[in-house]
C-alpha positions in Angstrom: 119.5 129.1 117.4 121.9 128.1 115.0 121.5 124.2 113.5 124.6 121.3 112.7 122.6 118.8 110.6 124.5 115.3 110.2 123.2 114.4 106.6 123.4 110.5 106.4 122.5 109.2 102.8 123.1 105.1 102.2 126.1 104.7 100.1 124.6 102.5 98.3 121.8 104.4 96.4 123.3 106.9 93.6 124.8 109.9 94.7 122.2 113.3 94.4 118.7 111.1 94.6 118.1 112.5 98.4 115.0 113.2 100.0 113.1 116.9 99.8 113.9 117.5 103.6 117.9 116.5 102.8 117.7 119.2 99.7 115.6 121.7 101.6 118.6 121.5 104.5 121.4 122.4 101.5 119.6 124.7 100.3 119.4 126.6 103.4 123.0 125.6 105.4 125.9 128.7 105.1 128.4 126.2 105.0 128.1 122.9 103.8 131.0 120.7 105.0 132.2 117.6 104.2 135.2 115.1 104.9 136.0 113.9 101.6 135.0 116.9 98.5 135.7 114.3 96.3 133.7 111.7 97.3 130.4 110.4 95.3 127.8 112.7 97.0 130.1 115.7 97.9 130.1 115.7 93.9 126.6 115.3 93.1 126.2 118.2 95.6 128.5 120.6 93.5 127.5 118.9 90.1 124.3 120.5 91.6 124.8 124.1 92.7 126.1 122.9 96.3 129.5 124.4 97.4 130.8 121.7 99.8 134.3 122.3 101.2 136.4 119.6 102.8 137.4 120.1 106.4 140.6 119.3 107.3 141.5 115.8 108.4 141.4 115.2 111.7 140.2 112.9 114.8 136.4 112.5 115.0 136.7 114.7 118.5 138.6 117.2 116.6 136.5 117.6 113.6 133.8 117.9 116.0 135.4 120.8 118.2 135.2 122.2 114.6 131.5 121.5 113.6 130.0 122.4 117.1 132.1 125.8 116.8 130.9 126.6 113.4 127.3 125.6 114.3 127.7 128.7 116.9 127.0 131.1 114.4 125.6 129.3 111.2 123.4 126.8 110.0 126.1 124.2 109.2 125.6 120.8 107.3 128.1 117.7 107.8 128.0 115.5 104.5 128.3 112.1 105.9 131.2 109.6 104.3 130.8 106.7 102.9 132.4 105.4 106.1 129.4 106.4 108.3 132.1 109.0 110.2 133.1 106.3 113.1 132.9 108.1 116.2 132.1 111.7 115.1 128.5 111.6 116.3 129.7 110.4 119.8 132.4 113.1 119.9 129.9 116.0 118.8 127.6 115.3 121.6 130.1 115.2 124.0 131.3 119.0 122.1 127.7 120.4 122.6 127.5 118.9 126.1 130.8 120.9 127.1 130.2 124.5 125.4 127.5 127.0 127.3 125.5 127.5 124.3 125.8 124.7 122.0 124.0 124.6 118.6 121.2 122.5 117.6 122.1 119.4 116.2 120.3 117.2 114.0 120.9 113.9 112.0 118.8 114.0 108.9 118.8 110.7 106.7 118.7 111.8 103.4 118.6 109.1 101.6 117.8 105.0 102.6 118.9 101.5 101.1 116.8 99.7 98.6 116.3 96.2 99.7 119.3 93.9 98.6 121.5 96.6 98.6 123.8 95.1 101.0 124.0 92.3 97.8 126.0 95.3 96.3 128.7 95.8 99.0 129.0 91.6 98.5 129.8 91.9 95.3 132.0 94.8 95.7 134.2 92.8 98.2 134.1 89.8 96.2 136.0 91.9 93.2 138.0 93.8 95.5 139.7 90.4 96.7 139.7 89.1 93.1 140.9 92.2 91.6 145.1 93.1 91.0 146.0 94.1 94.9 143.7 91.7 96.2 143.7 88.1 97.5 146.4 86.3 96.0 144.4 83.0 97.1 141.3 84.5 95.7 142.8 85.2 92.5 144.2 81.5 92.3 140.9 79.9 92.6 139.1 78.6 89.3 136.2 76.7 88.7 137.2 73.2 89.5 139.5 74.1 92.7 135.9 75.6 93.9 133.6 72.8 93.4 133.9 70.9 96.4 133.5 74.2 98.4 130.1 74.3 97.1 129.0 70.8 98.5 130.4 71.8 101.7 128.7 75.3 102.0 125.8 73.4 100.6 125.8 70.7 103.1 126.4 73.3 105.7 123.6 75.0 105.0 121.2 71.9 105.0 122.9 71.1 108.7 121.5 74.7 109.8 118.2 74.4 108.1 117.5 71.2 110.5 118.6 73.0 113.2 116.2 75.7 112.7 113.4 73.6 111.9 113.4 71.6 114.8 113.8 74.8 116.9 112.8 77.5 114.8 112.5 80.6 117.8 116.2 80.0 119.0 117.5 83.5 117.6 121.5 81.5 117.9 120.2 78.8 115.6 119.0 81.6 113.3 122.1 83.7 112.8 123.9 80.4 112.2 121.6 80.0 109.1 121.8 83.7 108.5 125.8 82.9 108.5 125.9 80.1 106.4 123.6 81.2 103.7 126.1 83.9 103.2 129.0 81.3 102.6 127.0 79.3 100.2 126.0 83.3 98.8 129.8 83.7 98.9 130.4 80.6 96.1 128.0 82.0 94.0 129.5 85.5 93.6 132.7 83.8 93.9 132.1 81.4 90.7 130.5 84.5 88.7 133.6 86.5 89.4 135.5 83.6 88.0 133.6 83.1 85.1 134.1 87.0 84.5 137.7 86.4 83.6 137.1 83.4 81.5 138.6 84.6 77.8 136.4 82.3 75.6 132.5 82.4 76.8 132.3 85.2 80.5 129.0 85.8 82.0 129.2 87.8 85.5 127.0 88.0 88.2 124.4 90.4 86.7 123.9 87.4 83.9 123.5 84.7 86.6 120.8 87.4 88.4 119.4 88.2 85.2 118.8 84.8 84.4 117.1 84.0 88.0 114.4 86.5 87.0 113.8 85.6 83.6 112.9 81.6 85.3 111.3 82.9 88.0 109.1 85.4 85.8 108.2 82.0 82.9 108.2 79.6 85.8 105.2 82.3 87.8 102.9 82.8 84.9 100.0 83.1 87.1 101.7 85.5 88.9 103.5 87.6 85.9 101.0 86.4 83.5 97.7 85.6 82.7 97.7 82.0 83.8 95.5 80.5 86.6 96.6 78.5 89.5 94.5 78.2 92.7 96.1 75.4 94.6 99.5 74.1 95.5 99.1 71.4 93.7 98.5 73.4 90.3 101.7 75.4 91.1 103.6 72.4 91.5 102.0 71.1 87.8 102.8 74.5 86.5 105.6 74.4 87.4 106.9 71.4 86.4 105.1 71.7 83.6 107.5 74.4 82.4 110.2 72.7 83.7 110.0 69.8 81.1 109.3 72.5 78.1 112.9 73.8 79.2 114.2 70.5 78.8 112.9 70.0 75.9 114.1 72.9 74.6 117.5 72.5 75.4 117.6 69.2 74.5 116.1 70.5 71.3 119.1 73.1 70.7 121.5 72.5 68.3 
């Protein structure tokens, strides 16, 4: 029997780094179709030997009419968009239901997020909205027309946090946490992206993560280093420890 394989690969991990099973699958379709030829993966796939052609545009039970007829009579692999194809996997069961002999169909994931990938699609939308095109509120905004935004995501926040505490297995509670640690996230990636445009001294976002590592790594030693800490309370001296030699430090700086 003939096979339609839905490859699904994460949109966020770089295009070509699929699994063996995803490449195995390629290797062996007759046709490898895809919405989009120009889009990131459809690429990789030709950069790679893969001839992908682009069906034609269409409405997801359309395009499926297509696949599922195809898939008659060859091994046929779908490329999934970046989108995640709304509605075409709904609309190619319903196909296969209504033909006598339908193909085989299969969704393969070929590829998965990393964890914090979804940090990528923030920052994404936060320069989309700050970018030409964008938000023209957005692109107003500066520094000191943010700051009180912060204490009030901030404050938010803290309101949630003793919410959950006091009672921490109500799932409603939880997603309002959930919810407003992604508006305080939101100032953070919004004051990076403002700092980006600043002519005289820009840092971005990567230099605000970059620096959250390096203080996590010095303030961890015993856990990135060779340092000893047994209790809680040698973690808190530790840490504070450090903390002053960073004061010092700067206070040192010329």
């Amino acid at each position: 029997m003939s096979r339609l394989i839905l490859l699904a690969a994460s949109p966020r991990v770089p295009a070509g780094l699929l699994s063996r099973d995803a490449w195995r699958a390629l290797d062996a379709a007759d046709r490898v179709l895809a919405a989009d030829a120009g889009e990131p993966l459809p690429v990789a796939l030709g950069d790679d030997g893969i001839t992908v052609t682009a069906l034609e545009d269409g409405t997801a039970p359309e395009r499926a009419r297509s696949l599922v007829d195809l898939a008659r009579g060859e091994d046929v692999v779908w490329v999934g968009s970046a989108d995640g194809d709304p509605g075409l996997s709904d609309a190619i069961a319903d196909e296969v239901t209504r033909v006598e002999e339908g193909p085989e169909v299969e969704v393969l994931v070929g590829s998965w997020d990393v964890e914090g990938g979804r940090l990528l699609d923030a920052v994404a939308v936060m320069d989309r909205l700050r970018s030409p095109g964008g938000c023209a509120w957005v692109a107003a905004q500066d520094h000191a027309s943010l700051a009180p935004f912060v204490l009030e995501e901030a404050q938010e926040v803290h309101e949630a946090l003793d919410a959950v505490i006091a009672e921490p297995e109500d799932p409603g509670l939880r997603a309002e946490l959930a919810d407003e640690l992604g508006d305080l996230l939101f100032q953070v990636l919004f004051h990076a992206r403002v700092a980006a445009d600043h002519a005289g001294a820009p840092f971005d976002v990567d230099d605000v993560a970059a620096a959250l590592v390096d203080k996590l790594v010095r303030r961890n030693p015993h856990v990135f280093g060779d340092a000893t800490a047994g209790t809680l309370e040698e973690i808190e001296e530790q840490w504070q420890t450090i903390k002053a030699a960073e004061r010092a430090r700067r206070a040192a700086s010329p």
